[in-house]
C-alpha positions as CSV (number, residue, x, y, z in Angstrom):
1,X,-15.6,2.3,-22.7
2,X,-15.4,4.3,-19.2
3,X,-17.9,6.8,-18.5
4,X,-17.0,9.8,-17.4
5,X,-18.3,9.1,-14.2
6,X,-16.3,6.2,-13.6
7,X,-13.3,8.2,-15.1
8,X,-13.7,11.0,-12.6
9,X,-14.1,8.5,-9.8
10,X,-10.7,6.8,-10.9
11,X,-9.4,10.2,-10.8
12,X,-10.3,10.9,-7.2
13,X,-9.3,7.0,-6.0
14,X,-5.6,8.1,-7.6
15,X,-5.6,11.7,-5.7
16,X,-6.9,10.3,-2.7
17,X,-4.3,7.5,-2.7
18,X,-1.5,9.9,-4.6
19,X,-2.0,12.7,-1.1
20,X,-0.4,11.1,1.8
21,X,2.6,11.1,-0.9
22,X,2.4,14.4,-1.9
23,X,2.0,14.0,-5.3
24,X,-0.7,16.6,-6.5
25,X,0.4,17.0,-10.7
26,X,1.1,14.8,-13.5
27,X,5.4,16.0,-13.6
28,X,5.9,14.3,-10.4
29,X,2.9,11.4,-11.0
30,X,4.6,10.7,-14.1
31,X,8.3,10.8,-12.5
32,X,7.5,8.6,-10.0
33,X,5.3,6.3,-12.1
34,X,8.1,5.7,-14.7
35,X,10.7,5.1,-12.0
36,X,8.5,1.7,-10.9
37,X,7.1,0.9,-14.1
38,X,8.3,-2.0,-16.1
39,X,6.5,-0.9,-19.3
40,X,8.0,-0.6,-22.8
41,X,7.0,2.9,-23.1
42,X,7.7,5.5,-20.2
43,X,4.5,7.7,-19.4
44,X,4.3,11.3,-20.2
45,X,3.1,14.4,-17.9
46,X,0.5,14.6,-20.0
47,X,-0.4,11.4,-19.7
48,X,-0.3,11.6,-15.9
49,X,-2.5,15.0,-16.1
50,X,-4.9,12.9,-17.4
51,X,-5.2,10.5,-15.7
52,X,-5.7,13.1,-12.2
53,X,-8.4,15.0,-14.2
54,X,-10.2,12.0,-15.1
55,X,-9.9,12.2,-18.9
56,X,-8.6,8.4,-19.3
57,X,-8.0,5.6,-17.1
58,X,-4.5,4.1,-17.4
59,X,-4.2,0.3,-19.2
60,X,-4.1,-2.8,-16.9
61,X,-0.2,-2.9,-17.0
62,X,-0.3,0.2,-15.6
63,X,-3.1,0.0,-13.2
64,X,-1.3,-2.8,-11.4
65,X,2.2,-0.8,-11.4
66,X,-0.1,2.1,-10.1
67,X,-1.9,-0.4,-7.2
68,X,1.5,-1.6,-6.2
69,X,3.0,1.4,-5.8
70,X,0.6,2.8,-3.7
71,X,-0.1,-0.7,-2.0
72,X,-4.1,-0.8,-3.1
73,X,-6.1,-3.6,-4.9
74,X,-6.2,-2.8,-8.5
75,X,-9.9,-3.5,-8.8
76,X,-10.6,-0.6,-5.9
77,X,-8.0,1.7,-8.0
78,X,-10.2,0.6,-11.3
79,X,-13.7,0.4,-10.4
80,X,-14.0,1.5,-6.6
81,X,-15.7,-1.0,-3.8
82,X,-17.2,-4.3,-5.1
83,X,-20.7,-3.7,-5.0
84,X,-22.4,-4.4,-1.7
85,X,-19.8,-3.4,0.4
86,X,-20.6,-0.7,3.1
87,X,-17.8,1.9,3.1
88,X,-17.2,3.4,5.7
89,X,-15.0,7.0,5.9
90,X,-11.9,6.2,8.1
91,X,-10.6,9.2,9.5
92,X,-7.0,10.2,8.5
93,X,-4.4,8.3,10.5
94,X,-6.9,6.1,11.9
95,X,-6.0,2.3,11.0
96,X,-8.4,0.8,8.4
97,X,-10.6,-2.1,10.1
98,X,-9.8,-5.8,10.2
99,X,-10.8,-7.7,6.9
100,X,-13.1,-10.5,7.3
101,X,-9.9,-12.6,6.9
102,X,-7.8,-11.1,9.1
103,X,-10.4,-11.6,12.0
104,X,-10.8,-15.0,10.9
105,X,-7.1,-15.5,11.4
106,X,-6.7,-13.5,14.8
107,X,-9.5,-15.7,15.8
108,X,-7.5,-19.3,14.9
109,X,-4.9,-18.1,16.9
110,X,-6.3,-16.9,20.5
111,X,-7.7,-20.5,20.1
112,X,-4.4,-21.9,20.1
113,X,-3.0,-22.9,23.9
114,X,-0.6,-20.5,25.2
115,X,2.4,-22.4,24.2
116,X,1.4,-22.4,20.3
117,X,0.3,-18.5,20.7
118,X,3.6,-17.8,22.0
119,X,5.6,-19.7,18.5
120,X,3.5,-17.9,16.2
121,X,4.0,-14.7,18.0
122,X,7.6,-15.4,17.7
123,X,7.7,-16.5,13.8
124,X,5.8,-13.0,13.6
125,X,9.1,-11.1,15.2
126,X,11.2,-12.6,13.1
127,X,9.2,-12.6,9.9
128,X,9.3,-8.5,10.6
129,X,12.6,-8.2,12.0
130,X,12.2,-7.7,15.6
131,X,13.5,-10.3,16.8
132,X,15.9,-8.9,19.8
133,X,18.0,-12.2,20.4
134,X,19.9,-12.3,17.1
C-alpha cells in the first residue's frame, strides 16, 4: 500500500508532466485520459481529482496508458528516479541530457569513416521524414 508520501509524489510527477499540456483538473485529466485508454471501464473526474491530489495512484493498466500519453517511463510516473540516480533540475525548454545509451550510440557512429556516417545520417532523414529527394 502507497504512502502518502509516495502518493503525493505521484501526484506532483502527473502535474508536472500534465502542465506543458495544460491540463490542471481532473474534467479535462479524465477527458483526455479516457479518449487514449483501452480499459474496460472509462475513468471518472473524480477519479482524476484524485489522482492530482495524491489520494490514490492509478492501477498499472492505467499507469502505462498515463506514461504513454505523456511519453514518460512508467516506473518514473510510479515511483520517481531509480535510486542512485542524481537528478538534476533542467530548466524549462532546455533539452533533457543524453542517456548513457544515447552517448554510447552517438559515440559508435563518429567512429564510423565518413562514408558510413553519411548512410546512417541518411536512414535518419528518412526514418523522420526529411528526406528532400522524394
Amino acid at each position: 500500500m502507497p504512502t502518502v508520501k509516495e502518493k503525493n509524489a505521484f501526484a506532483k510527477r502527473l502535474r508536472d508532466s500534465l502542465e506543458p499540456l495544460k491540463i490542471r483538473g481532473g474534467t479535462k485529466l479524465a477527458e483526455q485520459f479516457n479518449l487514449r485508454h483501452r480499459g474496460a471501464q472509462p475513468v471518472s473526474p473524480q477519479t482524476a481529482h484524485k489522482w492530482l491530489k495524491g489520494t490514490t495512484i492509478p492501477t498499472p493498466d492505467k499507469l502505462q496508458t498515463l506514461a504513454e500519453w505523456l511519453k514518460v517511463e512508467v516506473h518514473w510516473l510510479h515511483y520517481g528516479p531509480s535510486p542512485g540516480v542524481r537528478q538534476r533540475q533542467v530548466p524549462r525548454g532546455e533539452p533533457y541530457p543524453p542517456s548513457p545509451e544515447t552517448i554510447e550510440l552517438a559515440s559508435k557512429i563518429a567512429s564510423l569513416t565518413p562514408k558510413d556516417r553519411n548512410l546512417v545520417e541518411e536512414m535518419i532523414d528518412r526514418f523522420y521524414g526529411e528526406d528532400d529527394e522524394e
